[in-house]
mmCIF file of the N, C-alpha and C atoms, coordinates in Angstrom:
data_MODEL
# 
_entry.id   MODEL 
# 
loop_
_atom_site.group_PDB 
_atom_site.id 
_atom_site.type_symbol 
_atom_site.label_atom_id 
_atom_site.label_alt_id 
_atom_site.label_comp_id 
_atom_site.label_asym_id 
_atom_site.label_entity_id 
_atom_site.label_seq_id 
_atom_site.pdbx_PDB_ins_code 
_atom_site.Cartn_x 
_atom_site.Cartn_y 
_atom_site.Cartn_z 
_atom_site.occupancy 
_atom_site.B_iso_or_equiv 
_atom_site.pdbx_formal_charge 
_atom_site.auth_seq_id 
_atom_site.auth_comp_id 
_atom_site.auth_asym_id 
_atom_site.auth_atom_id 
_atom_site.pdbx_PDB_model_num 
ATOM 1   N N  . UNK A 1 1  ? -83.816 86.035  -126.366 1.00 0.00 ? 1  UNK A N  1 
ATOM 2   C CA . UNK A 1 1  ? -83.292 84.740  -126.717 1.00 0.00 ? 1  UNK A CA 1 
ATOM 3   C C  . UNK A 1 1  ? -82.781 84.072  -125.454 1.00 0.00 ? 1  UNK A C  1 
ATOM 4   N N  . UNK A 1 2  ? -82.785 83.036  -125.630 1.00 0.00 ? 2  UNK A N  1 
ATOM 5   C CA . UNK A 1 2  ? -82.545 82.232  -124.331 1.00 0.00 ? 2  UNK A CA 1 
ATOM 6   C C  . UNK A 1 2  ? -80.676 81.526  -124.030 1.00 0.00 ? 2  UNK A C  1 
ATOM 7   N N  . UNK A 1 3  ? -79.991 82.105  -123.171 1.00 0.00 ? 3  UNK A N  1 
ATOM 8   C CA . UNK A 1 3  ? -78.804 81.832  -122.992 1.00 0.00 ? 3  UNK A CA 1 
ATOM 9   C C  . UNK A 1 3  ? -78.206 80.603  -122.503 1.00 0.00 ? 3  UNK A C  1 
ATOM 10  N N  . UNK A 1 4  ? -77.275 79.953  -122.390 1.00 0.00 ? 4  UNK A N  1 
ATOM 11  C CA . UNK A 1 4  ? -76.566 79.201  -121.722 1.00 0.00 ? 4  UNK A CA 1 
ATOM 12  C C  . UNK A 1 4  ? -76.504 79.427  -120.060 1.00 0.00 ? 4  UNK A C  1 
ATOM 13  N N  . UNK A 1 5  ? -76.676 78.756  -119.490 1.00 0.00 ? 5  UNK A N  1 
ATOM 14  C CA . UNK A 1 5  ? -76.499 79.229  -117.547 1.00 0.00 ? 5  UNK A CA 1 
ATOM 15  C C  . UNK A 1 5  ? -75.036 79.452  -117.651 1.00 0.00 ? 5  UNK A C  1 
ATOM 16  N N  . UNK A 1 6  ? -74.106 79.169  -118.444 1.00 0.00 ? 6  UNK A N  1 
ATOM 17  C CA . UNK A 1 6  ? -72.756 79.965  -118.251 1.00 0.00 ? 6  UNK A CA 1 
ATOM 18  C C  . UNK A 1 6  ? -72.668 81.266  -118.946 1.00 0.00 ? 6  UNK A C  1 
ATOM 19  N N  . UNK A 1 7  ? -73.446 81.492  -119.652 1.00 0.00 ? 7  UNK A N  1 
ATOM 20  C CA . UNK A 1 7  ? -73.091 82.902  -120.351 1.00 0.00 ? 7  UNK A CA 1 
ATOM 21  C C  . UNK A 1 7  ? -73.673 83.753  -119.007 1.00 0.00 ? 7  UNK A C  1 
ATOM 22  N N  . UNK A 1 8  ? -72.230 84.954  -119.060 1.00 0.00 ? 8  UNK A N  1 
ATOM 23  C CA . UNK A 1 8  ? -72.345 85.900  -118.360 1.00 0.00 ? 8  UNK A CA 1 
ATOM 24  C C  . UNK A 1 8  ? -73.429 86.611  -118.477 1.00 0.00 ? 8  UNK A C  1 
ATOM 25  N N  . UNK A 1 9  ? -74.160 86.810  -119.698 1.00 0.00 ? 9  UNK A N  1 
ATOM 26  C CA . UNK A 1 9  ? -75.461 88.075  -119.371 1.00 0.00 ? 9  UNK A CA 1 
ATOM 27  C C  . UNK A 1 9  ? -76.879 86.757  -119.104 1.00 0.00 ? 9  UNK A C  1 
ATOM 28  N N  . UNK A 1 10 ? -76.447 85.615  -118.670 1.00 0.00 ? 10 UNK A N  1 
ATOM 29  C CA . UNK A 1 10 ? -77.837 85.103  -117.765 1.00 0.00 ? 10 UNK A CA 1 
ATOM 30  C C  . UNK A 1 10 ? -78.438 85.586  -117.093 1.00 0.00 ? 10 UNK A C  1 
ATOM 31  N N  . UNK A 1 11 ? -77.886 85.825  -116.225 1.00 0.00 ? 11 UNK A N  1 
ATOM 32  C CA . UNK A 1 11 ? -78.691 86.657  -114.610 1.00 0.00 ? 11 UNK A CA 1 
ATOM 33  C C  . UNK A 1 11 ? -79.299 87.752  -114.937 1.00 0.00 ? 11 UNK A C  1 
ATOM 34  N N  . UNK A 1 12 ? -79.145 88.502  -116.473 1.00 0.00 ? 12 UNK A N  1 
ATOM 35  C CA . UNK A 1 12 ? -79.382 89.927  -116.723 1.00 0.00 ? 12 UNK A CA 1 
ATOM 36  C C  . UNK A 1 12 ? -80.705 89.916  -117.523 1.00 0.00 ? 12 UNK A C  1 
ATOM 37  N N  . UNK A 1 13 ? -81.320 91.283  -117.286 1.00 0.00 ? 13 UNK A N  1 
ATOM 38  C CA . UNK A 1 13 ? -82.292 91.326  -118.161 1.00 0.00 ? 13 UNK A CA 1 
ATOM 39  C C  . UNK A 1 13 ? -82.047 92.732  -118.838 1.00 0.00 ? 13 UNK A C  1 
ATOM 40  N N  . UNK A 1 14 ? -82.598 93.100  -120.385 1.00 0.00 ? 14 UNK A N  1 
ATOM 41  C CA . UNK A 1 14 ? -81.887 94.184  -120.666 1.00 0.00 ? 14 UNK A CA 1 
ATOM 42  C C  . UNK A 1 14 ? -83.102 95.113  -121.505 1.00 0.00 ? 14 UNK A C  1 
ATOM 43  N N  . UNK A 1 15 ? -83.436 95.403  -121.603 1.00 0.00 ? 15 UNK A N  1 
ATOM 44  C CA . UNK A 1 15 ? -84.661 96.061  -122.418 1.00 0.00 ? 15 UNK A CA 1 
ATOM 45  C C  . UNK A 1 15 ? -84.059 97.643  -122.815 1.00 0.00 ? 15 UNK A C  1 
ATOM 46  N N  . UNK A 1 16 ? -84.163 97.036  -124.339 1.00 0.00 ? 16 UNK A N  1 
ATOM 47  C CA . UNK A 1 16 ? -83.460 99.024  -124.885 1.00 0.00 ? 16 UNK A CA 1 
ATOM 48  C C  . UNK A 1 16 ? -84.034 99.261  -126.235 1.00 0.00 ? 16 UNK A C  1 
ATOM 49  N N  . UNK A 1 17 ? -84.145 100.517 -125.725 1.00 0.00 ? 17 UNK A N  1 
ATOM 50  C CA . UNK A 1 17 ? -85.057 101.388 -126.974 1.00 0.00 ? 17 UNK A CA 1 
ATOM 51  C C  . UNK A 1 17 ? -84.089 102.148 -127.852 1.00 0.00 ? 17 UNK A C  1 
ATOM 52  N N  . UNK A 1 18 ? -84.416 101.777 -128.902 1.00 0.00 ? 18 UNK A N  1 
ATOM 53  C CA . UNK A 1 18 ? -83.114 102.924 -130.099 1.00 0.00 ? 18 UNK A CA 1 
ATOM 54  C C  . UNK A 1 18 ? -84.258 103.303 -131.406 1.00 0.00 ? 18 UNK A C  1 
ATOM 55  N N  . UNK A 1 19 ? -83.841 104.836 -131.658 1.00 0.00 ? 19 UNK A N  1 
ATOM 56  C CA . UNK A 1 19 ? -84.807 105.692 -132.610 1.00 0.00 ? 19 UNK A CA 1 
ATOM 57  C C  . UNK A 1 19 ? -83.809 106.355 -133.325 1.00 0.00 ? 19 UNK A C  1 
ATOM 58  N N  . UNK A 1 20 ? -83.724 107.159 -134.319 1.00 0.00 ? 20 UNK A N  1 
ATOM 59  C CA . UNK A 1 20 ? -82.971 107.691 -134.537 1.00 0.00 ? 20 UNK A CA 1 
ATOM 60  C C  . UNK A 1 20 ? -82.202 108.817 -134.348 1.00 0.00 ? 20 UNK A C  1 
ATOM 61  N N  . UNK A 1 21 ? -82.709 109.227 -133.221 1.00 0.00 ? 21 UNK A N  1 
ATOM 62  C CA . UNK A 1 21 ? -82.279 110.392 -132.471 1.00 0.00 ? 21 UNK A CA 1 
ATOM 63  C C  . UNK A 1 21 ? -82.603 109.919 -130.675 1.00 0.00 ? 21 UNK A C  1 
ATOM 64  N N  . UNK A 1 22 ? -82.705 108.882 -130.542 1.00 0.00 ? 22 UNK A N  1 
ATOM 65  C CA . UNK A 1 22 ? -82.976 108.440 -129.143 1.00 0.00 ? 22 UNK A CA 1 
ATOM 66  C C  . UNK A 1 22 ? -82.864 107.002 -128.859 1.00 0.00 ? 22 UNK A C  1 
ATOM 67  N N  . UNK A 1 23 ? -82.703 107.164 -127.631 1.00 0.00 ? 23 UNK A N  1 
ATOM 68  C CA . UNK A 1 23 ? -81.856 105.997 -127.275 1.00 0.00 ? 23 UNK A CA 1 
ATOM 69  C C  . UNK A 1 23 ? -81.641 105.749 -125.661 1.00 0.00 ? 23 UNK A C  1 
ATOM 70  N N  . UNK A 1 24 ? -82.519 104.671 -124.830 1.00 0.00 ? 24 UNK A N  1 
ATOM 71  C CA . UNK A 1 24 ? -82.985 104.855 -123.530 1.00 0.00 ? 24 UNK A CA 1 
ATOM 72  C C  . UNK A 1 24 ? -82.408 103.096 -123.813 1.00 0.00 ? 24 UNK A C  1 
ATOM 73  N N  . UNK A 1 25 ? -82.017 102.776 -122.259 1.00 0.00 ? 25 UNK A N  1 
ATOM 74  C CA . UNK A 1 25 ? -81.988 101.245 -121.764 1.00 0.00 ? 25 UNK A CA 1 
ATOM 75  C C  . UNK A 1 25 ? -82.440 101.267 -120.647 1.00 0.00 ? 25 UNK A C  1 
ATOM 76  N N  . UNK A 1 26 ? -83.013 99.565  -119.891 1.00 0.00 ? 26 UNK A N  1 
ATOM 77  C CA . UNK A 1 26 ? -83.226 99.584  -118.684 1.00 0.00 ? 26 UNK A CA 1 
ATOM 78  C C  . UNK A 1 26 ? -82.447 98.050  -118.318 1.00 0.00 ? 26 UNK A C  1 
ATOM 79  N N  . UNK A 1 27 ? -81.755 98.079  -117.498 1.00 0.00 ? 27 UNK A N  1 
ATOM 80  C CA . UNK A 1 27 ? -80.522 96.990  -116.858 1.00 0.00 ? 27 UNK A CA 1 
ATOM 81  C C  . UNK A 1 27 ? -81.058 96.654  -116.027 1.00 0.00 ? 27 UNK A C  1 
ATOM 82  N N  . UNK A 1 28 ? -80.896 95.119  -115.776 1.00 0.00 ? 28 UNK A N  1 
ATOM 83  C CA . UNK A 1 28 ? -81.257 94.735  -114.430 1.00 0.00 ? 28 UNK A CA 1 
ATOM 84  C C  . UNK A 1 28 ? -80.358 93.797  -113.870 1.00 0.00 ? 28 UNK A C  1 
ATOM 85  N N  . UNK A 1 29 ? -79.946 92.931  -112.728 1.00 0.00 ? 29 UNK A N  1 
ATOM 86  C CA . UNK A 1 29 ? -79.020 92.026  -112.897 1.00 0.00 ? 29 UNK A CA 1 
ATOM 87  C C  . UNK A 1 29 ? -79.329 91.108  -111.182 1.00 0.00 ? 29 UNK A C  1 
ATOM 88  N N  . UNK A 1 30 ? -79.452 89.906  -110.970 1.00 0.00 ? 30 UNK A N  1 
ATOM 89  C CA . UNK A 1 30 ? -79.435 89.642  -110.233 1.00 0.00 ? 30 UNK A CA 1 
ATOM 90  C C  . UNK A 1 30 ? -78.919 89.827  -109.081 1.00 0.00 ? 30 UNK A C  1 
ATOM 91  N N  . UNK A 1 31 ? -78.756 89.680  -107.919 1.00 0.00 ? 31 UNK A N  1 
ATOM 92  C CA . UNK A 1 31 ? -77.937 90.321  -106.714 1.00 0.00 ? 31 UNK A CA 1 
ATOM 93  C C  . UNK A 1 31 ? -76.835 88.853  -106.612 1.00 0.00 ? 31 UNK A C  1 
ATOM 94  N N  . UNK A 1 32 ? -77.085 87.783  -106.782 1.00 0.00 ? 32 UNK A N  1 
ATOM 95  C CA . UNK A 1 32 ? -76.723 86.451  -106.145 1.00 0.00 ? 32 UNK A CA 1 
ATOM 96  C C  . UNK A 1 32 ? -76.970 85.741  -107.662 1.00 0.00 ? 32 UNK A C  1 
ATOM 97  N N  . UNK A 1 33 ? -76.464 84.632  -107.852 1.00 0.00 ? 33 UNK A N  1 
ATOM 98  C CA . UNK A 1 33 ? -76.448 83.285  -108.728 1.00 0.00 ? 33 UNK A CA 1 
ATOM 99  C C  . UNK A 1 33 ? -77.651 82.724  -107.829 1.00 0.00 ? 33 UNK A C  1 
ATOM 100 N N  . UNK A 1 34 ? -78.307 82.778  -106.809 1.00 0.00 ? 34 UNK A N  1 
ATOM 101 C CA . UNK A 1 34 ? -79.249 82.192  -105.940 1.00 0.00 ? 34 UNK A CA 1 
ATOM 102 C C  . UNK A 1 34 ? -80.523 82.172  -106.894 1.00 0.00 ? 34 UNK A C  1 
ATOM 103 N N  . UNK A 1 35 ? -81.385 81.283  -107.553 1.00 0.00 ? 35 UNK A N  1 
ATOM 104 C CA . UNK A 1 35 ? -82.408 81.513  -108.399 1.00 0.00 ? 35 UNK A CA 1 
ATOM 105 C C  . UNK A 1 35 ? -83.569 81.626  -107.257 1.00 0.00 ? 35 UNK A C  1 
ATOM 106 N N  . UNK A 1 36 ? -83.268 81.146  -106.112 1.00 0.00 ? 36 UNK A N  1 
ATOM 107 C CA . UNK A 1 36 ? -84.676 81.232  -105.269 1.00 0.00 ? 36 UNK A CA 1 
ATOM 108 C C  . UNK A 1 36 ? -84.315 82.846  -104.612 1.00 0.00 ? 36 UNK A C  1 
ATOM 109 N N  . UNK A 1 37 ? -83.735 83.746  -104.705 1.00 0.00 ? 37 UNK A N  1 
ATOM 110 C CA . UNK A 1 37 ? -83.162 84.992  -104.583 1.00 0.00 ? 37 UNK A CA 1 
ATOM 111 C C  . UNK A 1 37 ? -84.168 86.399  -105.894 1.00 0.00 ? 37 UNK A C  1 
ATOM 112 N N  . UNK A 1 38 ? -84.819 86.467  -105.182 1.00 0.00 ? 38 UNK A N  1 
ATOM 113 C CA . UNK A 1 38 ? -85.288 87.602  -106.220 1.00 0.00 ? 38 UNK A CA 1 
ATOM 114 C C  . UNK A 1 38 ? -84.942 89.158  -105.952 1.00 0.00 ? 38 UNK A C  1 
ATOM 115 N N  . UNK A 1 39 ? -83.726 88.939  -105.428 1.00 0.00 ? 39 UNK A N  1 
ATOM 116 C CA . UNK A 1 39 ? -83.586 90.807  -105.590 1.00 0.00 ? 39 UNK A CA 1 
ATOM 117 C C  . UNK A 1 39 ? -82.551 90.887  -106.807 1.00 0.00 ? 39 UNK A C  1 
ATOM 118 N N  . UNK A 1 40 ? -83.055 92.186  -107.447 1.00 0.00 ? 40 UNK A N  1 
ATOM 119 C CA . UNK A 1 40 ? -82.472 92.687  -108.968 1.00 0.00 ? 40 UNK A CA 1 
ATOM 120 C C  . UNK A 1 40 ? -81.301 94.155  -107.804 1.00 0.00 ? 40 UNK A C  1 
ATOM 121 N N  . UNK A 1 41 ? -80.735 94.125  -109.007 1.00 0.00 ? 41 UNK A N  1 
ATOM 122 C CA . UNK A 1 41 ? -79.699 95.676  -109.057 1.00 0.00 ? 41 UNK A CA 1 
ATOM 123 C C  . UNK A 1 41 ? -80.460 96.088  -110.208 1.00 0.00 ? 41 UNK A C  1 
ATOM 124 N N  . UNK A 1 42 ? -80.720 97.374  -110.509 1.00 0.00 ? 42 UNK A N  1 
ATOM 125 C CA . UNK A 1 42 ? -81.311 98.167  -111.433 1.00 0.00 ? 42 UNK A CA 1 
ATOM 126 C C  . UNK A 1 42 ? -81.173 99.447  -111.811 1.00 0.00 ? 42 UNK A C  1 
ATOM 127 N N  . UNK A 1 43 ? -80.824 99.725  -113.410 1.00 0.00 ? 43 UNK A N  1 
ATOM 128 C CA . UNK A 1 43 ? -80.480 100.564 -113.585 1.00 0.00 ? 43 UNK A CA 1 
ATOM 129 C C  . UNK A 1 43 ? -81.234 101.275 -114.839 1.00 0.00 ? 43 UNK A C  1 
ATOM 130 N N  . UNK A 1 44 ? -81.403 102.680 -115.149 1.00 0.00 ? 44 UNK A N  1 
ATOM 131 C CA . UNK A 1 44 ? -81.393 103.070 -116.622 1.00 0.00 ? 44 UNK A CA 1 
ATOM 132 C C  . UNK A 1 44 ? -80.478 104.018 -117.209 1.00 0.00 ? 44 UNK A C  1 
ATOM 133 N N  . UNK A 1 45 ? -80.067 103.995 -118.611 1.00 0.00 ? 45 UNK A N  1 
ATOM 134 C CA . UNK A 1 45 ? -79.267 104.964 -119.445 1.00 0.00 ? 45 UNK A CA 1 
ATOM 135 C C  . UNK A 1 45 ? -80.112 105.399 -120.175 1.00 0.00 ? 45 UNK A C  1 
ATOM 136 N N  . UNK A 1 46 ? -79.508 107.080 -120.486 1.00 0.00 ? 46 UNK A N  1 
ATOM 137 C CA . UNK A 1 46 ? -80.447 107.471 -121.455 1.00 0.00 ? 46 UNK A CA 1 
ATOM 138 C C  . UNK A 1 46 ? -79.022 108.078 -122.673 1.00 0.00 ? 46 UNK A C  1 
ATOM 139 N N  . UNK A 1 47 ? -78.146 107.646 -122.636 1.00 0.00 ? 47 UNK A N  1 
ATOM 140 C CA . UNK A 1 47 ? -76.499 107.900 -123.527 1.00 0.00 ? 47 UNK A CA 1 
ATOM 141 C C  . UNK A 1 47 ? -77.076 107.285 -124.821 1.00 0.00 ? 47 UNK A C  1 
ATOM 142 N N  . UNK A 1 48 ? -77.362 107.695 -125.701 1.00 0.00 ? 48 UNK A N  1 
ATOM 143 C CA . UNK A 1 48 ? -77.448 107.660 -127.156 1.00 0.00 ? 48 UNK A CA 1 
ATOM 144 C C  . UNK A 1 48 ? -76.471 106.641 -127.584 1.00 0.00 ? 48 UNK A C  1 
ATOM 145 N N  . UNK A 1 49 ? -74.781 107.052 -127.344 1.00 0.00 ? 49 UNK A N  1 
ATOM 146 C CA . UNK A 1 49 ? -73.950 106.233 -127.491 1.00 0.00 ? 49 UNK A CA 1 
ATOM 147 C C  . UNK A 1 49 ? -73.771 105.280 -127.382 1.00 0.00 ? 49 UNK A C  1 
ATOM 148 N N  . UNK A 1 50 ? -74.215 105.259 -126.240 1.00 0.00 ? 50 UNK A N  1 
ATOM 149 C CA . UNK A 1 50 ? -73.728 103.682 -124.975 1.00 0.00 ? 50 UNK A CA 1 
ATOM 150 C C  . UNK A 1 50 ? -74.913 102.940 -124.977 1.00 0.00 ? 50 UNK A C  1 
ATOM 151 N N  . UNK A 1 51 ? -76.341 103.655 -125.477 1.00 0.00 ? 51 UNK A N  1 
ATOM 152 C CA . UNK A 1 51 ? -77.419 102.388 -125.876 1.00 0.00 ? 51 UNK A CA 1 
ATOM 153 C C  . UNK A 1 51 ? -77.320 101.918 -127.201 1.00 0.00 ? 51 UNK A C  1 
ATOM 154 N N  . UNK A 1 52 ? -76.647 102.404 -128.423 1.00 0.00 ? 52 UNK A N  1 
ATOM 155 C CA . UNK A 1 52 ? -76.227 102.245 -129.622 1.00 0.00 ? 52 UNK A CA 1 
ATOM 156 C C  . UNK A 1 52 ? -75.229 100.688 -129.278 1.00 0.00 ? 52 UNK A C  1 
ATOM 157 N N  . UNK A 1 53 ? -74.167 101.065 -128.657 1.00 0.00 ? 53 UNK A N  1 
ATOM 158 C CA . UNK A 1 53 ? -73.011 100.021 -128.368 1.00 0.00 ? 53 UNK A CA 1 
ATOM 159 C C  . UNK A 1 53 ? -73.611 98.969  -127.743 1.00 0.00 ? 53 UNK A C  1 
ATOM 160 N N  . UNK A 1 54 ? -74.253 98.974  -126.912 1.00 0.00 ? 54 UNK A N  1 
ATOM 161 C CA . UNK A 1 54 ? -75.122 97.634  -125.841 1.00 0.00 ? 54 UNK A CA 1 
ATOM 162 C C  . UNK A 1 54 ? -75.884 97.079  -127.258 1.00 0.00 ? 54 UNK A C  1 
ATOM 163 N N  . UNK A 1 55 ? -76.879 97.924  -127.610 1.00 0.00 ? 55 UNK A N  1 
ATOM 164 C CA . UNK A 1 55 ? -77.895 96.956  -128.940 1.00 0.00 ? 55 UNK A CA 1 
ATOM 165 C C  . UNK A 1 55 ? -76.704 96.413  -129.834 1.00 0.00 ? 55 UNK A C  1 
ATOM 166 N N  . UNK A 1 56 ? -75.661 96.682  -130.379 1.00 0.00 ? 56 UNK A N  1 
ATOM 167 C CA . UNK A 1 56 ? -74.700 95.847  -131.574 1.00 0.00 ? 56 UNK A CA 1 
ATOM 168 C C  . UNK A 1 56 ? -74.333 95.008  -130.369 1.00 0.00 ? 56 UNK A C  1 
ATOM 169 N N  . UNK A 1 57 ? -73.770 95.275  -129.346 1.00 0.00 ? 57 UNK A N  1 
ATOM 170 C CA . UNK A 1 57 ? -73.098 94.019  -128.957 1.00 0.00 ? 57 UNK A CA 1 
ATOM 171 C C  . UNK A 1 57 ? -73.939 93.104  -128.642 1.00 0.00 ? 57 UNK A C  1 
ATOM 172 N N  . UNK A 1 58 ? -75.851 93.484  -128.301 1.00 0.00 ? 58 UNK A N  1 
ATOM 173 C CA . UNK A 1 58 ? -76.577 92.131  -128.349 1.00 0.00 ? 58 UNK A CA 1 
ATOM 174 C C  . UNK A 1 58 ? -76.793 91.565  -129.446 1.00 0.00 ? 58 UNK A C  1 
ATOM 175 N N  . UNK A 1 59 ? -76.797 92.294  -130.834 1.00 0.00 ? 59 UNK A N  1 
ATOM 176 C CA . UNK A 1 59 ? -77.182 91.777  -132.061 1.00 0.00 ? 59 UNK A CA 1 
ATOM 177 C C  . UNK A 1 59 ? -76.364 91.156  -132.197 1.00 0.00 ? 59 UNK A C  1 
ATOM 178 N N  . UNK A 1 60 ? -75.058 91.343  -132.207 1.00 0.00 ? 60 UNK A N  1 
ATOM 179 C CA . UNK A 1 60 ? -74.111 90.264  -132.410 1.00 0.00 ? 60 UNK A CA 1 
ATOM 180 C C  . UNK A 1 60 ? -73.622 89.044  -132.055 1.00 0.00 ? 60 UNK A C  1 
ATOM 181 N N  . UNK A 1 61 ? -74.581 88.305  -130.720 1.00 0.00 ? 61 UNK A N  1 
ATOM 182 C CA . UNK A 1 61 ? -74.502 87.658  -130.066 1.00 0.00 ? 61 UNK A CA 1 
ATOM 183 C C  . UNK A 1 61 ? -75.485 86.376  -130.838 1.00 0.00 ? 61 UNK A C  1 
ATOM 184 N N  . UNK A 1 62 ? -76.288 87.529  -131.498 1.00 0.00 ? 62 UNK A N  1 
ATOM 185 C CA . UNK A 1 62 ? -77.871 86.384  -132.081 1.00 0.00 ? 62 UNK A CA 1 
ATOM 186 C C  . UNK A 1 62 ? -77.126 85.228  -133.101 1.00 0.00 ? 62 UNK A C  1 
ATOM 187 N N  . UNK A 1 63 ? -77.545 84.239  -132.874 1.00 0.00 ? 63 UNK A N  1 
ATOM 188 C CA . UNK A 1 63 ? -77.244 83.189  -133.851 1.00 0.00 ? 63 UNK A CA 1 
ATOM 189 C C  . UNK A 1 63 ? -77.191 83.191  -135.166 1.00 0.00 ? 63 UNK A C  1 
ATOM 190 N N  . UNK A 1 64 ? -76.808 83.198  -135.783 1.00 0.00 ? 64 UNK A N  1 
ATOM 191 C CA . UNK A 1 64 ? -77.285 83.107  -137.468 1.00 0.00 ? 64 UNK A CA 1 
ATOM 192 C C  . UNK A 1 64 ? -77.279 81.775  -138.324 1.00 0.00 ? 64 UNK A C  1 
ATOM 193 N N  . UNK A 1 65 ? -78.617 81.854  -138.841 1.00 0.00 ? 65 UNK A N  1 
ATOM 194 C CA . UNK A 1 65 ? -78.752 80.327  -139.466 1.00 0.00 ? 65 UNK A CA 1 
ATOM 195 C C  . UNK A 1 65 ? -78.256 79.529  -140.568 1.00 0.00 ? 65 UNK A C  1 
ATOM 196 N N  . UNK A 1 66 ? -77.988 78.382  -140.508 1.00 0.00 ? 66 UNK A N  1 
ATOM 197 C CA . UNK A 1 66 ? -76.928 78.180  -141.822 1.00 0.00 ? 66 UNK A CA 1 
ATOM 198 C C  . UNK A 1 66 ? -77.438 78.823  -143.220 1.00 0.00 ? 66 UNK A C  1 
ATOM 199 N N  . UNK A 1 67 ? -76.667 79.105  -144.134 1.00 0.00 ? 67 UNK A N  1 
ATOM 200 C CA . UNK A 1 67 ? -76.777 79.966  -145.013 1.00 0.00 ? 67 UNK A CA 1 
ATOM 201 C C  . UNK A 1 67 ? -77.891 79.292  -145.724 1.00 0.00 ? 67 UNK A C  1 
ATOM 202 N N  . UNK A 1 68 ? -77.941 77.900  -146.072 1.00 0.00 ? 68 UNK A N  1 
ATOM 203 C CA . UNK A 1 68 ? -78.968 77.471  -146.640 1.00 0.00 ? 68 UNK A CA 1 
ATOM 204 C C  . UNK A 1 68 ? -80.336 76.506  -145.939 1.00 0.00 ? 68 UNK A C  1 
ATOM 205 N N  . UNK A 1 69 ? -80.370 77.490  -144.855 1.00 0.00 ? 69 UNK A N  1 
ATOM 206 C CA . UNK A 1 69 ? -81.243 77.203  -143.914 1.00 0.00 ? 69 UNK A CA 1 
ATOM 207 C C  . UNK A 1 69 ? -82.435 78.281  -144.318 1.00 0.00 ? 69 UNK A C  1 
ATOM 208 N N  . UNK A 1 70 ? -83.682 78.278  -143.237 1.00 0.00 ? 70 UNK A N  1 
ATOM 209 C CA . UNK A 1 70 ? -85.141 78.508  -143.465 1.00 0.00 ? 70 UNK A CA 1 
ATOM 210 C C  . UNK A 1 70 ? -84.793 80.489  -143.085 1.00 0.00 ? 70 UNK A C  1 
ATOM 211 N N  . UNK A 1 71 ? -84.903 81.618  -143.956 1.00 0.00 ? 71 UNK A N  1 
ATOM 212 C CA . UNK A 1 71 ? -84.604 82.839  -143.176 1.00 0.00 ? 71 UNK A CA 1 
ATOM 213 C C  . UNK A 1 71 ? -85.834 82.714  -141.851 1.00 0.00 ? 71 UNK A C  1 
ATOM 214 N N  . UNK A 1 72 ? -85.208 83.503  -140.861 1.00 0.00 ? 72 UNK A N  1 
ATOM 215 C CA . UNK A 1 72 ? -86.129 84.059  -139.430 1.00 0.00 ? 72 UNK A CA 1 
ATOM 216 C C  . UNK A 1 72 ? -87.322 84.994  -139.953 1.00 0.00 ? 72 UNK A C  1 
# 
């Protein structure tokens, strides 16, 4: 989904896998606010936990449409 240039996870890119017994992420994050700047910081988790907690706190971020709006 596409963010605000003030929301803090702009610069970030986040790609995470959750199964029910597994649970891998891959982090990335700009070095600089510089958009003509292409170096990333990069990381992966493989914490069950802590990729569980990252996916709710992105789901929770997603918009939700007025109640008597079109479902996604």
């Amino acid at each position: 989904m596409r963010l605000a240039e003030s929301d803090p996870l702009a610069h970030e890119r986040t790609l995470l896998f959750v199964g029910s017994h597994y649970g891998s992420g891959f982090f990335a994050r700009r070095r600089t606010d510089d958009p003509g700047e292409q170096t990333w910081l990069c990381g992966t988790c493989y914490d069950y936990d802590r990729i569980v907690e990252a996916t709710l706190t992105l789901i929770h971020r997603i918009p939700m449409p007025p109640a008597d709006g079109p479902p996604r």
